[in-house]
DRENSEMAR-404386 format. One record per residue (C-alpha): residue in one letter; y, x, z. Coordinates in steps of 0.25 Angstrom, whole numbers, plus 2048, in hexadecimal, padded with zeros to 3 digits. Example, Ala and Ser with C-alpha at 12.3 -4.5 7.8 and 13.67 -1.06 7.14 Angstrom:
DRENSEMAR-404386
A7EE83181F;S7FC83781D;
END
This chain:
DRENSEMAR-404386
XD26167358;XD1916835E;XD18177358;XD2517A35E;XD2117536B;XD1317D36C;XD1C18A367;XD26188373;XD1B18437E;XD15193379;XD2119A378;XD2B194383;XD2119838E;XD1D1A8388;XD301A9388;XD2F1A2396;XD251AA39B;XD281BA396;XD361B739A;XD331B23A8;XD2A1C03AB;XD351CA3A3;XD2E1D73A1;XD251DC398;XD221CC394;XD311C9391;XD331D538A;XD271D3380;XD2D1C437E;XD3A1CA37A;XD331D5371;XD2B1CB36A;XD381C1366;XD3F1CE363;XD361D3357;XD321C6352;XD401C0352;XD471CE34C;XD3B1CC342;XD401BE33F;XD4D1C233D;XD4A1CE335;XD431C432C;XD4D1BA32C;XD581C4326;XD4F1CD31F;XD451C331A;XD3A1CD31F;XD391D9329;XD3D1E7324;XD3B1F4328;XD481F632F;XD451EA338;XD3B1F233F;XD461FA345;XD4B1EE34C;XD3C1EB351;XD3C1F7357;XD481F735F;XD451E8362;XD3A1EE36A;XD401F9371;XD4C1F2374;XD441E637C;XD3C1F0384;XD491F8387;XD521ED387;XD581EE395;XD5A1FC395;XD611FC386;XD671F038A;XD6C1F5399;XD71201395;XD7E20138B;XD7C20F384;XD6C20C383;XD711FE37A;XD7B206373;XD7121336E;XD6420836B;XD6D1FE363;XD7420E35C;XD6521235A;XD61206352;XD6C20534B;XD6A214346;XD5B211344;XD5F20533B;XD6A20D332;XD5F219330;XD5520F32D;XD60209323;XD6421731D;XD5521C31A;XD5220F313;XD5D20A30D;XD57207300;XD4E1FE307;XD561F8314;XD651EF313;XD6F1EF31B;XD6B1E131F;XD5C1E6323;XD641EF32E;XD6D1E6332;XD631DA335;XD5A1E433C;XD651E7346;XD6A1D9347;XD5E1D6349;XD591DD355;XD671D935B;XD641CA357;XD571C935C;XD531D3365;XD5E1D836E;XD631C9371;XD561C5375;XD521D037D;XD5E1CD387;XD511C238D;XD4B1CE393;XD581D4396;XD5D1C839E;XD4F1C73A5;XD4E1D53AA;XD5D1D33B0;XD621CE3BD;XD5D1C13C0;XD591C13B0;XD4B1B83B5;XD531AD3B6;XD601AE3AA;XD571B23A0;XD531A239F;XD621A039B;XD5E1A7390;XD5519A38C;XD5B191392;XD6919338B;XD6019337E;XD5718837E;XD5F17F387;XD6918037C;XD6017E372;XD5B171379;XD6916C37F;XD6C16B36E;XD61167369;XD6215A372;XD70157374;XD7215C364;XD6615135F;XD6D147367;XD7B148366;XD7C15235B;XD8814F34F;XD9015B34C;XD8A165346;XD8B17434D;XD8717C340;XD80175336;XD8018032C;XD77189336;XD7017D340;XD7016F33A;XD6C168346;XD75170350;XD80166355;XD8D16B35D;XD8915F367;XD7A166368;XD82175368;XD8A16F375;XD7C16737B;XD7517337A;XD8017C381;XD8316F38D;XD73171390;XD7217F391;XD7E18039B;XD781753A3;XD6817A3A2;XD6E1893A6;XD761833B3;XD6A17C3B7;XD621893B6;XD6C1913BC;XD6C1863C7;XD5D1863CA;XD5A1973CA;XD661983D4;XD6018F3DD;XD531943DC;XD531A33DB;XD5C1AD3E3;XD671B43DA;XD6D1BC3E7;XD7B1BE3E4;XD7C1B93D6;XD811AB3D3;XD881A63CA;XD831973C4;XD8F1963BB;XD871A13B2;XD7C1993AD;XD8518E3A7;XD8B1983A0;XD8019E39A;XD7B191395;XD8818E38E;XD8819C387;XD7919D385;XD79190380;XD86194375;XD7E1A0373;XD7019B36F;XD75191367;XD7D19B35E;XD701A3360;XD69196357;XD7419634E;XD751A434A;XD651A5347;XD6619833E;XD7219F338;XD691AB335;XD5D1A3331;XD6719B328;XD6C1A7322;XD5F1AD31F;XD5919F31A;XD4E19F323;XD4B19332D;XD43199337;XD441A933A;XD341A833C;XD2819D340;XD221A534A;XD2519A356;XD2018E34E;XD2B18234F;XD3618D352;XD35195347;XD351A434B;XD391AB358;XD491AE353;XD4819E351;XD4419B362;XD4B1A5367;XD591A435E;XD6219E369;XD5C1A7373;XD621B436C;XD701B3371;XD6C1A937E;XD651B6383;XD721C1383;XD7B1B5387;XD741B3395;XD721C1395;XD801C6395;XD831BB39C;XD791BE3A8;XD7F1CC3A8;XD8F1C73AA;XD8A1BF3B5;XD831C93BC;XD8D1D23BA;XD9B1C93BF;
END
């Protein structure tokens, strides 16, 4: 415990701080989770990084300094997601003897899984009134996460999935998503009193988001320790010491990011 309490008082602050300045800083931050979390992952399916892996390290990189360009503009998406593809299947045919189907598959996945979800961070803090939704993000995922670990620990009797999480109850499932909605309200409360939105309102938006981010991270824990299961691993890595590695943190936050994302645009959209 107390080594998972030093890593958080370390780690919390560097997230809290690189995302509250955006920029060069946030960017960096997102580079850094990218590589080291496709690295785990890439370990986790391959048991070790191979050559073709590479190619998604590459990408990962151009894509997070580009993102908002690629991202922002359809046929840019469309020919960098063509490119890699065709970079992967002429990498596959020159060294067939020595690359599966699988190695090119995970590589692709794996950029996706890791790297594009999780760079809609700095997408959602380079938007419009993004300085103040990209907490959702966090909120949704660790407000979850804490909303069922205390309602599940004391009120916990069904069992949600027991072949994938053990401890995970329906009851905790349910605390967990309650909490979010209510700690996202609250939040949506005190930065509409607080700081000037002009024309844009719409309160109804952040209980919204907490209910689907909440959904969202939790099948975001689910389906790492599906993969983790699968692979017959327990931790991706041990880099963050009591939290295992970088993939194992920010789990959840893979698909809370998107969801507040996508959300963020339909509101400022309607």
């Amino acid at each position: 415990m107390r080594t998972r309490l030093i890593a958080s008082a370390v780690g919390l602050p560097l997230v809290i701080v690189c995302v509250a300045f955006g920029g060069y800083a946030l960017k960096a931050l997102i580079l850094a989770i990218s590589l080291i979390g496709m690295y785990e992952f890439y370990n986790a399916v391959s048991k070790k990084n191979k050559a073709i892996h590479f190619i998604g390290y590459i990408f990962a990189i151009f894509f997070v300094i580009y993102s908002g360009t690629i991202v922002n503009t359809v046929n840019y998406l469309n020919v960098f997601i063509s490119v890699f593809i065709v970079v992967l299947l002429i990498y596959s045919v020159i060294f067939h003897k020595t690359n599966t189907v699988n190695d090119t598959m995970m590589t692709f996945f794996g950029f996706f899984y890791v790297c594009f979800i999780i760079t809609h961070i700095d997408l959602i803090r380079n938007f419009n009134y993004g300085k103040y939704f990209v907490w959702l993000i966090f909120i949704c995922a660790w407000g979850s996460d804490s909303g069922a670990y205390l309602v599940g620990t004391k009120y916990g009797r069904t069992k949600l999935i027991p072949s994938l999480s053990p401890k995970k109850t329906v009851e905790g499932s349910i605390g967990g998503i309650a909490a979010t909605v209510v700690i996202s309200l609250i939040y949506g409360l005190i930065i509409y009193k607080f700081f000037d939105f002009g024309t844009l309102r719409g309160i109804y938006i952040y209980p919204i988001i907490g209910l689907v981010g909440s959904i969202l991270a939790q099948i975001g824990d689910l389906a790492a320790s599906s993969i983790k299961r699968n692979m017959g691993i327990k931790d991706y890595g041990n880099l963050i010491p009591g939290h295992g590695g970088v993939l194992d943190r920010f789990d959840s936050i893979l698909l809370t990011a998107p969801a507040v994302y996508y959300v963020m645009l339909l509101m400022l959209e309607v």
